[in-house]
LOKE-572227 format. One record per atom (N, C-alpha, C, CB): y, x, z. Coordinates in steps of 0.001 Angstrom, whole numbers, plus 500000, padded with zeros to 6 digits. Each point is the difference from the previous one (the first is absolute). Glycine has a CB too. Layout:
N
YXZ/...
This chain:
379
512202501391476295/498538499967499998/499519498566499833/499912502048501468/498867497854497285/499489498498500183/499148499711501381/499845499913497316/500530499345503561/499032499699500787/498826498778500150/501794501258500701/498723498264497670/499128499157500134/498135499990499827/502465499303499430/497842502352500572/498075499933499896/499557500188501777/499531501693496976/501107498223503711/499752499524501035/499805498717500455/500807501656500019/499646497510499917/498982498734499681/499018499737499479/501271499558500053/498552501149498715/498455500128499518/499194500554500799/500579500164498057/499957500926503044/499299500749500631/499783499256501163/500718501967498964/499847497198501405/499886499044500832/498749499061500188/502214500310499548/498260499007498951/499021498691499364/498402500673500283/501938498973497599/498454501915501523/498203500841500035/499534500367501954/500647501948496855/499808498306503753/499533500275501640/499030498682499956/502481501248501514/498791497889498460/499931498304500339/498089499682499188/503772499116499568/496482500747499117/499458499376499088/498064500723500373/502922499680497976/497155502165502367/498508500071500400/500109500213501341/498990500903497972/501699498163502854/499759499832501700/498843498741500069/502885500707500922/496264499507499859/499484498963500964/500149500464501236/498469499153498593/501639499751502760/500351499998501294/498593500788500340/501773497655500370/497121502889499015/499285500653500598/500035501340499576/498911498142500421/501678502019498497/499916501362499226/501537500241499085/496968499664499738/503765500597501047/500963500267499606/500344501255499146/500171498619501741/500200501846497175/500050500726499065/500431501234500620/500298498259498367/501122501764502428/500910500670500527/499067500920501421/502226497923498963/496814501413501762/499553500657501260/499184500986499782/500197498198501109/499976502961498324/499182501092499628/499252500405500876/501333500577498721/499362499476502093/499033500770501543/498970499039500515/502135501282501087/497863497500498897/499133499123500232/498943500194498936/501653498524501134/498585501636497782/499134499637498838/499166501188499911/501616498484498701/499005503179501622/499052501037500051/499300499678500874/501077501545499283/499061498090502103/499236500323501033/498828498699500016/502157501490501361/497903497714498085/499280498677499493/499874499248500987/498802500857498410/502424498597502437/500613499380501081/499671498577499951/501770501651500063/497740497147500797/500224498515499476/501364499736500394/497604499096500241/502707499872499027/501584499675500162/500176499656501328/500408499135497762/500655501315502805/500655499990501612/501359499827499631/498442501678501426/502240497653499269/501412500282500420/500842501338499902/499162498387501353/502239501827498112/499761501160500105/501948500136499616/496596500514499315/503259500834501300/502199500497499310/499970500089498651/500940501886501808/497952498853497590/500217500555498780/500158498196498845/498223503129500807/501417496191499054/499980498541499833/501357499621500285/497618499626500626/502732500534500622/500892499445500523/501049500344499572/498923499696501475/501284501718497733/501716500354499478/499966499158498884/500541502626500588/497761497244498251/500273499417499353/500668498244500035/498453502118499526/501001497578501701/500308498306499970/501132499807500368/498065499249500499/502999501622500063/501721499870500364/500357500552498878/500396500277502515/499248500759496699/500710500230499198/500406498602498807/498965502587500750/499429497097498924/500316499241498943/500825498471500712/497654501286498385/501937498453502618/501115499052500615/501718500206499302/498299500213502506/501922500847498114/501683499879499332/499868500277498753/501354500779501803/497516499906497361/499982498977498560/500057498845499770/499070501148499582/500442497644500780/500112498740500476/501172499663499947/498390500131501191/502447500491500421/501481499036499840/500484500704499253/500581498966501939/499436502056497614/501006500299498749/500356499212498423/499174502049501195/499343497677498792/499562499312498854/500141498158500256/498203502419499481/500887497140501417/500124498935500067/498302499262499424/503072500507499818/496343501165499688/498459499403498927/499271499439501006/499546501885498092/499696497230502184/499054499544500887/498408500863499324/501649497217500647/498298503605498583/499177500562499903/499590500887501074/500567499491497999/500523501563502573/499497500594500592/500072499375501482/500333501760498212/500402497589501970/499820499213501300/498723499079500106/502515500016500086/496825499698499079/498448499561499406/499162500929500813/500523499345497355/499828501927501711/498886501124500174/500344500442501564/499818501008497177/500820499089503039/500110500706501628/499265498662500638/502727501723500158/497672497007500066/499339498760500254/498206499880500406/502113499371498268/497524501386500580/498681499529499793/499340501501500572/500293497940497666/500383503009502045/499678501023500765/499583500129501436/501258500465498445/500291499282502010/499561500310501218/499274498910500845/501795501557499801/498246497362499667/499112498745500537/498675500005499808/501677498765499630/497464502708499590/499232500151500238/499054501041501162/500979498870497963/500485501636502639/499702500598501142/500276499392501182/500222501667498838/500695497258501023/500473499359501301/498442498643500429/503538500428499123/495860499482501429/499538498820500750/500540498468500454/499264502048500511/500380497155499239/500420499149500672/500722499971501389/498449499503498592/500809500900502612/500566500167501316/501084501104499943/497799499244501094/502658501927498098/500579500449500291/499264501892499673/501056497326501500/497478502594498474/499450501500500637/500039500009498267/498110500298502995/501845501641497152/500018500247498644/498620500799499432/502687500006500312/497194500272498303/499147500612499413/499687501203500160/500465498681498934/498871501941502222/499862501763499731/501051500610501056/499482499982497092/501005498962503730/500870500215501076/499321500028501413/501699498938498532/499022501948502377/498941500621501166/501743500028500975/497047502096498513/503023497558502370/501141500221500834/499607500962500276/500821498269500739/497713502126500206/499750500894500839/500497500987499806/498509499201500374/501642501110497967/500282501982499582/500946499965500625/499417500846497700/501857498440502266/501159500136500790/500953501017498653/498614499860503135/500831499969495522/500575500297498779/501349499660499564/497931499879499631/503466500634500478/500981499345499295/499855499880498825/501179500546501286/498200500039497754/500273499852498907/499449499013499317/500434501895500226/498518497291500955/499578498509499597/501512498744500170/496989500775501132/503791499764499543/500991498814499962/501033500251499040/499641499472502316/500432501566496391/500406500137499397/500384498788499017/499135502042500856/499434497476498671/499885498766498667/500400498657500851/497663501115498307/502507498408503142/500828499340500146/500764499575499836/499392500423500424/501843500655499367/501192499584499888/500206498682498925/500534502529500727/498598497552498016/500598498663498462/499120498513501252/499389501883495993/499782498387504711/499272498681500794/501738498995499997/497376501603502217/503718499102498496/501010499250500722/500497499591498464/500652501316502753/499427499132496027/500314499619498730/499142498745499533/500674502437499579/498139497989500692/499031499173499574/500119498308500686/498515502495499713/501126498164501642/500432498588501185/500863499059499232/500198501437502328/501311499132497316/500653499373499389/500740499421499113/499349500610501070/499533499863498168/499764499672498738/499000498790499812/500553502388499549/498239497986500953/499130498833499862/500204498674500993/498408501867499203/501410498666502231/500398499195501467/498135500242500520/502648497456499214/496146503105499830/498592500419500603/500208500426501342/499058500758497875/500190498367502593/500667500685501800/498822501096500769/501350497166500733/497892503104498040/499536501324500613/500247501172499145/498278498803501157/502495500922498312/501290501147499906/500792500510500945/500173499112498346/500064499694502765/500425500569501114/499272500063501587/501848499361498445/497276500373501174/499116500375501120/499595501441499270/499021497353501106/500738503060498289/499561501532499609/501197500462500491/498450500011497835/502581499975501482/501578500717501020/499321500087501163/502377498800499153/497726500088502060/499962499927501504/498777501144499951/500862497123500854/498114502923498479/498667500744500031/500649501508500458/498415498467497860/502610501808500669/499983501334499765/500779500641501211/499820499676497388/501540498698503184/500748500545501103/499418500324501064/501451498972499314/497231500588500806/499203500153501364/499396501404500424/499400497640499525/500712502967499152/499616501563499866/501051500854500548/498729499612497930/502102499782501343/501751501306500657/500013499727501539/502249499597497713/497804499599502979/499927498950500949/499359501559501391/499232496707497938/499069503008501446/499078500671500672/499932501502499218/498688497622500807/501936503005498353/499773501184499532/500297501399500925/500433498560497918/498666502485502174/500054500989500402/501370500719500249/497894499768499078/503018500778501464/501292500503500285/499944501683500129/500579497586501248/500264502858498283/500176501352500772/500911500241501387/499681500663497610/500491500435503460/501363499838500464/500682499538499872/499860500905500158/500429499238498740/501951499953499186/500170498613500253/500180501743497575/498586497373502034/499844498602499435/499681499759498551/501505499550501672/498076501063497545/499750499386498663/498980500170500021/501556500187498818/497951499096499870/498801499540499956/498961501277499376/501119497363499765/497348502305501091/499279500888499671/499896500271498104/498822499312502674/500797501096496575/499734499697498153/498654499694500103/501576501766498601/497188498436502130/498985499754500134/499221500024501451/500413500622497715/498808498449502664/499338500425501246/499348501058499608/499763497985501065/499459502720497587/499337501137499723/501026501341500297/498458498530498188/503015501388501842/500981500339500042/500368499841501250/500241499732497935/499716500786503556/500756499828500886/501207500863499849/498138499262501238/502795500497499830/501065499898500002/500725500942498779/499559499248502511/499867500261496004/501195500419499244/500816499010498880/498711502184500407/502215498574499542/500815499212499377/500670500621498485/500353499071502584/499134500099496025/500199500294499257/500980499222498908/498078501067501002/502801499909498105/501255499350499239/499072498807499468/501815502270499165/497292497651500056/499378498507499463/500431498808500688/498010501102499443/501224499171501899/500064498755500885/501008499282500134/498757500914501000/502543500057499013/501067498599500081/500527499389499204/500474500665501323/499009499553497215/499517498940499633/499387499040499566/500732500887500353/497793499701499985/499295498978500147/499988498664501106/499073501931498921/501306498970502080/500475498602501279/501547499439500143/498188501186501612/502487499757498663/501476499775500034/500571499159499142/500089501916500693/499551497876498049/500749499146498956/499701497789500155/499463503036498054/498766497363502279/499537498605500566/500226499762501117/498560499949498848/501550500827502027/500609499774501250/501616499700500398/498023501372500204/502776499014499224/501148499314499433/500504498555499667/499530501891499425/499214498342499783/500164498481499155/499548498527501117/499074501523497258/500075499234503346/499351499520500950/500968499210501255/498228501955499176/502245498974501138/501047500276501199/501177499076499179/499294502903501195/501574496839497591/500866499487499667/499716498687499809/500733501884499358/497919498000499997/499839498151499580/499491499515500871/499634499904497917/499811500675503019/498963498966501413/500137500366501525/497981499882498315/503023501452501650/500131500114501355/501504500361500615/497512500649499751/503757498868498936/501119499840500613/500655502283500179/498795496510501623/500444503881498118/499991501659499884/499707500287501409/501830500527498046/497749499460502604/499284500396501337/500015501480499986/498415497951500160/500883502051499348/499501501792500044/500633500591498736/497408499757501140/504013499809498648/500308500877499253/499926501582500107/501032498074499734/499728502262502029/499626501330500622/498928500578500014/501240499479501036/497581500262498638/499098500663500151/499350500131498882/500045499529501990/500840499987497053/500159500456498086/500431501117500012/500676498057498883/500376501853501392/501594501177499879/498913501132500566/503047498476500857/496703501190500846/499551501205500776/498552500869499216/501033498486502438/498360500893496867/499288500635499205/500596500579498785/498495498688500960/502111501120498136/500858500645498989/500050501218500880/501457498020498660/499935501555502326/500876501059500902/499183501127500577/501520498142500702/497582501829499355/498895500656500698/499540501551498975/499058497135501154/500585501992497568/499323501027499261/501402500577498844/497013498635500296/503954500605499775/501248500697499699/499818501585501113/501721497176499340/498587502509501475/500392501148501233/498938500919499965/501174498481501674/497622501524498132/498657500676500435/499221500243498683/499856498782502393/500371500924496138/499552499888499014/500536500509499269/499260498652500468/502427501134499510/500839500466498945/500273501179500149/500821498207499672/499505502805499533/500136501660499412/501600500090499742/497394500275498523/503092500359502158/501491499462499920/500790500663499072/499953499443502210/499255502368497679/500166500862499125/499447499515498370/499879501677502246/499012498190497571/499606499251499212/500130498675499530/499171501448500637/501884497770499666/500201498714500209/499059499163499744/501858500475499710/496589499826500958/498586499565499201/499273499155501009/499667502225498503/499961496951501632/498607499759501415/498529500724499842/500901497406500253/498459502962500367/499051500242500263/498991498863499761/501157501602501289/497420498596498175/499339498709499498/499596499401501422/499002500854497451/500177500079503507/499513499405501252/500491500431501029/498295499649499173/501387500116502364/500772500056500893/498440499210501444/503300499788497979/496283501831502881/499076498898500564/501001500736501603/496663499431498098/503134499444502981/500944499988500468/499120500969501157/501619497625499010/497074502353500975/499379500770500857/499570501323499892/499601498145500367/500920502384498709/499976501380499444/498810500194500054/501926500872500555/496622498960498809/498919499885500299/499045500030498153/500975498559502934/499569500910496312/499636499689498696/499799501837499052/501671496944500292/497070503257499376/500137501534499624/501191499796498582/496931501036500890/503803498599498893/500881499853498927/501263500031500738/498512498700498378/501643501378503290/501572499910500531/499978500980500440/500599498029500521/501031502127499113/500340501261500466/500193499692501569/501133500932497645/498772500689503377/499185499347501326/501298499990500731/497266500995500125/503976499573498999/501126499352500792/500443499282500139/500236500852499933/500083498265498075/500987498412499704/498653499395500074/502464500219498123/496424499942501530/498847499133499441/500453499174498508/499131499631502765/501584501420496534/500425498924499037/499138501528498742/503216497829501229/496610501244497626/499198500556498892/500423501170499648/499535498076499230/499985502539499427/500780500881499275/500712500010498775/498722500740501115/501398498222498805/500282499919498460/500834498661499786/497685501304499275/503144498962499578/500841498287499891/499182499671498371/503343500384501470/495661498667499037/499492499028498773/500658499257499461/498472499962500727/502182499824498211/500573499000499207/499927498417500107/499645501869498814/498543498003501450/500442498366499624/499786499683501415/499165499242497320/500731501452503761/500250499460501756/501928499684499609/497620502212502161/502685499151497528/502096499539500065/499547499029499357/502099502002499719/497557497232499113/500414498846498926/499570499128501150/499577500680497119/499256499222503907/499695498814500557/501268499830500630/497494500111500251/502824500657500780/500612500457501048/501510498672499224/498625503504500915/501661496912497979/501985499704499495/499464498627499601/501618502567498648/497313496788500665/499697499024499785/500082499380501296/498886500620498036/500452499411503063/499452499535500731/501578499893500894/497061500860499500/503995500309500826/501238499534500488/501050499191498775/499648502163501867/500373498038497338/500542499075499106/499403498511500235/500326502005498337/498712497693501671/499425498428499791/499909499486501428/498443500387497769/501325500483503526/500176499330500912/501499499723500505/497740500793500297/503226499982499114/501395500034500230/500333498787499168/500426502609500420/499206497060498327/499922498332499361/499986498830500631/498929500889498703/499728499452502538/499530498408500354/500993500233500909/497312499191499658/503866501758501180/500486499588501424/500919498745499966/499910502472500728/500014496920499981/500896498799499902/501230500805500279/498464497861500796/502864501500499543/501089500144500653/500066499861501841/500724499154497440/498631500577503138/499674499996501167/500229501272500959/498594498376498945/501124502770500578/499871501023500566/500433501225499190/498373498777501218/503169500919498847/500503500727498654/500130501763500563/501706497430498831/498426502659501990/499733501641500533/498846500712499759/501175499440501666/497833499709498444/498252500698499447/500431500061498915/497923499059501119/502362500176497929/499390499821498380/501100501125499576/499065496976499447/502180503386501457/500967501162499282/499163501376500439/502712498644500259/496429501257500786/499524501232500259/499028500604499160/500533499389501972/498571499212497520/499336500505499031/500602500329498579/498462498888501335/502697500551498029/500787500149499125/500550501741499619/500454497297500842/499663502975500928/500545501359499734/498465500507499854/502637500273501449/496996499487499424/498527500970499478/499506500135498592/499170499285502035/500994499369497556/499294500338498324/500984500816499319/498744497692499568/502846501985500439/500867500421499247/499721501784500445/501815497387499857/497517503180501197/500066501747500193/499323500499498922/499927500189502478/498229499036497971/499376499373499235/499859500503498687/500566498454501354/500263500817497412/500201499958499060/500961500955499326/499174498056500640/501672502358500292/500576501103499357/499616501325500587/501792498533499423/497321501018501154/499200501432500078/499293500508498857/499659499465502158/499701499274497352/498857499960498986/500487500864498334/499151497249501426/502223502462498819/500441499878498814/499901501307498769/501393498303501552/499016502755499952/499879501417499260/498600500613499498/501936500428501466/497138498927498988/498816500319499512/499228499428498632/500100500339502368/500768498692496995/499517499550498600/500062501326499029/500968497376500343/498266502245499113/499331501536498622/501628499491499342/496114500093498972/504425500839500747/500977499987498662/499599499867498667/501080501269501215/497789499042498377/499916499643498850/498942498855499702/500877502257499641/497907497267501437/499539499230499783/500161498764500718/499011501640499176/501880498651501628/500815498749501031/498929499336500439/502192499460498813/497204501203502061/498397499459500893/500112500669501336/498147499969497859/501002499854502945/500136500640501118/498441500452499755/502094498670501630/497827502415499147/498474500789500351/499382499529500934/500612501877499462/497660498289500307/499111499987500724/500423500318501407/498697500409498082/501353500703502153/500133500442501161/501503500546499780/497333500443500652/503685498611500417/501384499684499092/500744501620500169/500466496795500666/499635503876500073/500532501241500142/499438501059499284/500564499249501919/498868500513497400/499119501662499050/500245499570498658/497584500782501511/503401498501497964/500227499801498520/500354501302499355/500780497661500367/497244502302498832/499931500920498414/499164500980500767/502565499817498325/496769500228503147/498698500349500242/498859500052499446/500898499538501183/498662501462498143/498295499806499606/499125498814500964/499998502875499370/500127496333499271/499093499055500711/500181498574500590/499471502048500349/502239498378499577/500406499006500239/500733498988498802/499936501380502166/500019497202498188/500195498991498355/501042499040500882/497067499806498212/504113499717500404/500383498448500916/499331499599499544/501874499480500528/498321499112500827/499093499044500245/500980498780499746/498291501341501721/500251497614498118/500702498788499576/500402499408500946/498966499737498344/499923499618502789/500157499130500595/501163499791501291/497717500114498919/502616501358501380/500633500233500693/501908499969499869/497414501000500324/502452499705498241/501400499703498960/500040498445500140/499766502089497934/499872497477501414/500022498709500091/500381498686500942/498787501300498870/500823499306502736/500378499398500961/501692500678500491/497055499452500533/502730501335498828/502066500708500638/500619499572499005/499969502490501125/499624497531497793/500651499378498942/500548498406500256/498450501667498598/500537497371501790/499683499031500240/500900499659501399/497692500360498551/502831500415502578/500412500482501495/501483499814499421/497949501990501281/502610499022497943/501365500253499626/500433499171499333/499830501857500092/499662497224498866/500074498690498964/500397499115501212/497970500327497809/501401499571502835/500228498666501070/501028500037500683/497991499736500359/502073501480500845/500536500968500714/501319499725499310/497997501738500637/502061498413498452/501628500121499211/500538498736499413/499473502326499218/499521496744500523/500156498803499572/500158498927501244/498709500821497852/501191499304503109/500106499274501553/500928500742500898/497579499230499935/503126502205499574/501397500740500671/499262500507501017/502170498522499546/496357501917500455/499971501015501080/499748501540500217/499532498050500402/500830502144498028/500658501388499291/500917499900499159/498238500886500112/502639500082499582/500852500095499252/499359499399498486/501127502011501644/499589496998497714/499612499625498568/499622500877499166/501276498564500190/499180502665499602/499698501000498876/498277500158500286/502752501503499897/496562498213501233/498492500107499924/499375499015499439/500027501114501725/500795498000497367/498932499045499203/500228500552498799/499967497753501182/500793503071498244/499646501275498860/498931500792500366/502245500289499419/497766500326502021/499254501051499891/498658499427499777/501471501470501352/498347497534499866/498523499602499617/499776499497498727/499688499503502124/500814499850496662/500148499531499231/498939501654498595/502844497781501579/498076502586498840/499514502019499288/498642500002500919/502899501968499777/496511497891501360/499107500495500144/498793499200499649/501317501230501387/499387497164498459/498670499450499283/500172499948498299/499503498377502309/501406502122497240/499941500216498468/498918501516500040/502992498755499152/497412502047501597/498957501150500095/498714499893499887/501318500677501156/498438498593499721/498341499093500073/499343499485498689/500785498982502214/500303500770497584/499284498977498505/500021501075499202/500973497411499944/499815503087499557/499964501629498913/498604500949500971/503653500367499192/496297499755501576/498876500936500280/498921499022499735/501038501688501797/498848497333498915/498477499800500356/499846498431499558/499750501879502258/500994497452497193/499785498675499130/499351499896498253/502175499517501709/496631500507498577/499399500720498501/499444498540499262/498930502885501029/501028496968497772/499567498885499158/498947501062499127/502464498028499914/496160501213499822/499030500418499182/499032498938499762/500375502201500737/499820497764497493/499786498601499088/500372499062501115/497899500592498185/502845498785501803/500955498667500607/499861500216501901/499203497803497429/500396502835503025/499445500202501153/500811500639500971/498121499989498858/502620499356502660/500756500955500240/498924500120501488/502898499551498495/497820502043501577/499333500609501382/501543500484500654/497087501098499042/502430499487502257/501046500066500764/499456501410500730/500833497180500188/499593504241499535/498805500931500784/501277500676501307/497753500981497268/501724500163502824/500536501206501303/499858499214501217/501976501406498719/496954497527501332/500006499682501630/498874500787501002/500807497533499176/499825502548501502/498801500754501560/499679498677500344/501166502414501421/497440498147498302/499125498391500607/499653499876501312/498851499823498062/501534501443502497/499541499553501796/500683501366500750/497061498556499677/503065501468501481/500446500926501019/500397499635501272/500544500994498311/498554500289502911/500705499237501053/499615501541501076/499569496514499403/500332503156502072/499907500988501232/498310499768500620/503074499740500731/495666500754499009/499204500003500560/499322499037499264/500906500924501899/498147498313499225/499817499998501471/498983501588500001/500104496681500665/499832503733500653/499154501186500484/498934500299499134/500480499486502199/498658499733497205/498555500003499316/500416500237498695/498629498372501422/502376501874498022/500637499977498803/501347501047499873/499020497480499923/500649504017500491/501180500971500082/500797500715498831/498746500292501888/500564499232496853/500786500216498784/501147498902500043/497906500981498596/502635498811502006/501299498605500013/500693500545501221/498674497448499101/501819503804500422/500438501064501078/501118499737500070/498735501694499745/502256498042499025/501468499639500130/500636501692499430/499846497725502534/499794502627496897/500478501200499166/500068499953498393/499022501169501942/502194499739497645/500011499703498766/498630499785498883/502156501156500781/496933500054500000/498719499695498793/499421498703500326/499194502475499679/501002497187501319/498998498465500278/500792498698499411/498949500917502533/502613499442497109/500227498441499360/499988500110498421/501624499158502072/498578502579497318/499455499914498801/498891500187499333/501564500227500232/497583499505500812/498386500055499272/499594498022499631/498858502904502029/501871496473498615/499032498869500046/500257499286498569/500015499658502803/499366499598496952/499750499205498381/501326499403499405/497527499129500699/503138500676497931/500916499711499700/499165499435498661/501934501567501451/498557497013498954/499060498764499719/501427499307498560/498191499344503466/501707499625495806/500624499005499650/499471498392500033/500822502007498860/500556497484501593/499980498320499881/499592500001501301/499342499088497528/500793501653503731/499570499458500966/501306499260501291/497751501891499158/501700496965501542/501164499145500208/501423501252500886/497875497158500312/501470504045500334/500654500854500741/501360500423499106/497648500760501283/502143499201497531/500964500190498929/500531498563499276/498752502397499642/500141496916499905/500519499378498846/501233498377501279/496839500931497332/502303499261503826/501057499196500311/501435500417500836/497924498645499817/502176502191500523/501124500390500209/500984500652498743/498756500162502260/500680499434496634/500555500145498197/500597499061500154/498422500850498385/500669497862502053/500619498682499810/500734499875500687/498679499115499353/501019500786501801/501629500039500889/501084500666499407/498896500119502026/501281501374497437/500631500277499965/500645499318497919/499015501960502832/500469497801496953/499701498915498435/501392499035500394/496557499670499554/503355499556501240/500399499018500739/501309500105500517/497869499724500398/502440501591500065/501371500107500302/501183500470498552/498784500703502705/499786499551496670/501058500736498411/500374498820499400/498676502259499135/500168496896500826/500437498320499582/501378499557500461/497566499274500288/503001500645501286/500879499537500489/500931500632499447/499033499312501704/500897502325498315/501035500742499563/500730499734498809/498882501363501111/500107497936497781/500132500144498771/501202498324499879/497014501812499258/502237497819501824/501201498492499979/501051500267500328/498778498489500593/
C-alpha cells in the first residue's frame, strides 16, 4: 500500500489549523464552542509529536509549539480550563506539555503540568479508589478515563516524582480489569458506576450494557502508553499491567471483521442492522498491538495484525476527491447520561444512532498514532 498520501493527509490537518479553530474538532465547531482546552486536540498534539521524532521536521514540532502556547498562559493557568469540573478528560492534552517543556525549556509549560497534577491530586474517588470521570459523573468510572488521566499521570509520577504512586496506577487499571472486564466475551464494558445508582447501571454490577468500540480503543491505548512511561523501579506493577494488556489484546482479536479487518461500532454485534466499523476506535487497537508488539508486550505477530487493521481503515474510509483527502466512519461522540439526558442509555440503539462525522481528531488522530507505528514497522 502507498502510504504516502498520508502525509498529504497530514500536511492538509496542519496547513487549515489555527490554535483557535482547528479543522479536525468537529464537535466543537457544530456546537459553536470558543476555544477551550480540550482531549479531542490533545490526541491530535501527541500524535503529531512522534511525527516529529520520527521525522526530525521542525515543522510539526513548530505547529504543536505555537498551538498549544496559545492555550497555555504565562503563570501556568490554561485557556477554557476549570479544575472545578473535576473532568479527566481535561488532563488528557497534557501529556505533549512534558514534550513540549523539553523541548523548548518555557517554564509554563511546566507549571500547567503542576496545574493539571493538582487536579488528580484533589479529584473525586470512588470506593475502589479511582478516579471519579466527572464531578457531573459521581462515582463512575469509565473505559475513556484511563486514558485520559492514567497516561499523564504516569508520566507525571516517572519524571518528577521518582514513581510514587505507581500503585495507585496499577490499582486503578486492576480495578476495572476485575469489575469491567467480560470474561466470556473477552470485552470491557464502556461504564462502571460504583454506586449502582446511574439509570444506565445495571442494579447489580452497575456496569453498562454494551461494549463500545472506541471506550476498548481508549481503554488499550491508554494501558499500552502508560505501561511505556513505567520506569524500571517497580518492575512487578508494570508486569501486571503487561499481563493485563496482553489478555486485553488477545481478547480483541477474534472480533476483527474478516473481510473488512475493522472492528464494529458496537464491538460484539458484527453485521447487525445498523451497525458500521468504525474508525476511530480500529485505529487505536490497531495502534495498541503495533506498539504492544513492537515493545514485547504481546506476542510480535500483533504488529501484522494491527498492521491489516489499519490497512482496512484506509481501503474503507481514506477517500481522495479532486486532490482532497478525507478520512470518514468516525463516531463523533458517545457516552452514559448524565440524568437530564436519558437517550445515552448505553444500549445498542443508543451507540448506533449518534453522528458519524469525518476528519474529526477522535479518528484522524489516533490514524496518526497508529500512521506512526507503521512508519517504525516499515524501518
Amino acid at each position: 500500500m502507498d502510504y504516502s498520501v498520508i502525509d498529504r493527509y497530514i500536511d492538509r490537518l496542519i496547513d487549515e489549523t489555527t490554535p483557535d479553530a482547528p479543522i479536525w474538532n468537529i464537535e466543537n465547531i457544530r456546537k459553536g464552542k470558543e476555544p477551550a482546552w480540550n482531549y479531542i486536540d490533545g490526541c491530535m498534539m501527541t500524535s503529531l509529536y512522534t511525527i516529529y521524532k520520527l521525522t526530525s521536521n521542525k515543522k510539526y514540532l513548530n505547529f504543536i509549539d505555537n498551538f498549544v502556547d496559545y492555550y497555555v498562559f504565562d503563570d501556568g493557568t490554561i485557556r477554557g480550563y476549570d479544575l472545578s469540573t473535576y473532568n479527566v478528560d481535561n488532563i488528557n492534552e497534557g501529556r505533549v506539555l512534558f514534550d513540549l517543556y523539553k523541548e523548548t525549556g518555557k517554564l509554563k509549560y511546566k507549571r500547567a503540568i503542576n496545574l493539571l497534577y493538582s487536579q488528580l491530586q484533589s479529584q473525586p474517588r470512588t470506593e475502589t479508589g479511582n478516579f471519579w470521570h466527572k464531578k457531573i459523573y459521581p462515582n463512575q468510572v469509565w473505559l475513556d478515563g484511563l486514558y485520559m488521566a492514567q497516561v499523564f499521570y504516569t508520566r507525571y509520577e516517572t519524571t518528577f516524582n521518582r514513581g510514587r504512586n505507581y500503585g495507585d496506577i496499577v490499582k486503578q487499571f486492576r480495578n476495572v480489569w476485575h469489575n469491567m472486564y467480560d470474561a466470556d466475551k473477552k470485552l470491557y464494558y464502556h461504564g462502571w458506576d460504583t454506586s449502582k445508582e446511574a439509570f444506565w447501571a445495571d442494579p447489580e454490577t452497575g456496569l453498562s450494557k454494551s461494549f463500545w468500540l472506541r471506550s476498548v480503543g481508549w481503554y488499550t491505548v491508554g494501558l499500552v502508553d502508560a505501561i511505556s512511561y513505567f520506569d524500571l523501579s517497580r518492575p512487578n506493577l508494570k508486569t501486571e499491567l503487561i499481563t493485563i494488556f496482553r489478555k486485553t489484546i488477545e481478547g480483541l482479536e477474534q472480533y476483527i471483521d474478516p473481510e473488512k479487518h475493522m472492528f464494529w461500532q458496537v464491538v460484539d454485534q458484527m453485521g447487525r442492522e445498523g451497525n458500521y466499523v468504525e474508525t476511530s476506535g480500529s485505529a487505536m487497537i490497531a495502534y495498541a498491538m503495533m506498539k504492544g508488539a513492537r515493545l514485547g508486550f504481546v506476542d510480535k505477530r500483533f504488529a501484522a495484525v494491527g498492521e491489516k487493521v489499519f490497512n482496512g481503515i484506509c481501503r474503507e474510509y481514506l477517500t481522495e476527491t479532486d486532490g482532497e483527502l478525507n478520512l470518514g466512519g468516525i463516531c463523533l461522540m458517545a457516552g452514559l447520561g448524565p440524568e437530564n439526558n436519558p437517550t445515552r442509555d448505553g444500549t445498542y440503539e443508543y451507540y448506533i444512532s449518534e453522528p458519524i462525522v469525518e476528519n474529526d481528531a477522535k479518528g484522524t488522530g489516533p490514524f496518526v498514532m497508529a500512521y506512526t507505528e507503521i512508519k517504525m514497522l516499515k524501518r
